[in-house]
C-alpha positions in Angstrom: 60.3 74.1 81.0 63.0 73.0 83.7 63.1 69.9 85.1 61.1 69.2 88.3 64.1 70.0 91.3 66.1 72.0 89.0 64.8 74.6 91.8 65.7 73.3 95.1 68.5 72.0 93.6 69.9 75.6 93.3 68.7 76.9 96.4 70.7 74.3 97.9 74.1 75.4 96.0 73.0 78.8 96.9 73.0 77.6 100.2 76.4 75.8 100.4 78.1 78.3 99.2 76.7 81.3 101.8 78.1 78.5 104.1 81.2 78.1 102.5 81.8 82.1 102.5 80.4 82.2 106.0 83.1 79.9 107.1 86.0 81.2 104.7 85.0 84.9 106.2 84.6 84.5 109.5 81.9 85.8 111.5 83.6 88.3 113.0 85.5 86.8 116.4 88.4 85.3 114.5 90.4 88.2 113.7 93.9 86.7 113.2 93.4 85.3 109.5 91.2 88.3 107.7 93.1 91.9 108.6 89.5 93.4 106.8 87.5 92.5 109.5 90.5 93.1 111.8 93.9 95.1 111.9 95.2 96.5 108.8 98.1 95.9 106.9 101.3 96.9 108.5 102.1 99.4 105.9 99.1 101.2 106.5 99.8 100.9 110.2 103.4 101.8 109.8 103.5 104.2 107.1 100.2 105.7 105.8 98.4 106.5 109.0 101.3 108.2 110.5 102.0 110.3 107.6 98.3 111.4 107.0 98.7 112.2 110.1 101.6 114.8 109.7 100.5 115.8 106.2 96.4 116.9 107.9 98.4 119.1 110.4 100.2 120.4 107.7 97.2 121.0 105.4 95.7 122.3 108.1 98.3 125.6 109.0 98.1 126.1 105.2 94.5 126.6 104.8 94.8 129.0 108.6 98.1 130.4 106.5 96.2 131.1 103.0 99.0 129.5 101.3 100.9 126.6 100.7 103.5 126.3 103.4 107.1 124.5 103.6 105.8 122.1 106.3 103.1 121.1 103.7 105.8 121.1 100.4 107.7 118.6 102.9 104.6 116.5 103.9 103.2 116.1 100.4 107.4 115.0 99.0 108.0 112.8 101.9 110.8 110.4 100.7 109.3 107.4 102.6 105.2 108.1 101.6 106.7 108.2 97.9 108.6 104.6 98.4 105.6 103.1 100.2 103.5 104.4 97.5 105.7 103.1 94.8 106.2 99.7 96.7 102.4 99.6 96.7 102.0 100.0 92.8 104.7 97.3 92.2 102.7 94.4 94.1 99.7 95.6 92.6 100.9 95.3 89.4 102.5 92.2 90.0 99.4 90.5 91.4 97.6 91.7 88.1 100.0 90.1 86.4 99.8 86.8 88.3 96.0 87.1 88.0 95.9 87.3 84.0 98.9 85.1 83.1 98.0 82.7 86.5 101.2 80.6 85.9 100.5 78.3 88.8 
């Protein structure tokens, strides 16, 4: 049997800490400190969305062609997509790293 005000003892770290997120998230009118309840990333800005971009148009005038084109060949081995994407894995796996091993 738990002790009488185990209960409301919980609640109330339940509590504090919905307050503690609350305030660590935001609540949706600071945007400058959380970019996933604001803007995105700058690579996403500056590379991915651009370059989806390119590569849907391209997609597109293969599936109207009925085959695969050299505009969509050149959008799917786009040098800079293929860094960004590489960049991406790297800090990934670095963070991973730092995570597990947490040498700090």
């Amino acid at each position: 049997m738990a002790a009488p005000g185990v209960f409301g003892e919980r609640r109330g770290h339940a509590l504090s800490a919905a307050q503690v997120s609350a305030h660590h998230c935001g609540d949706g009118h600071d945007r400058r400190h959380h970019w996933s309840r604001g803007d995105p990333p700058p690579l996403v800005v500056l590379v991915f969305l651009p370059r989806s971009r390119v590569f849907e148009v391209a997609l597109a005038g293969a599936v109207k062609a009925g085959q695969v084109t050299e505009e969509l060949r050149a959008a799917l081995h786009d040098p800079v997509d293929q860094t960004a994407h590489r960049a991406e894995e790297v800090v990934s796996a670095v963070v991973l790293f730092l995570m597990v091993v947490k040498p700090f």
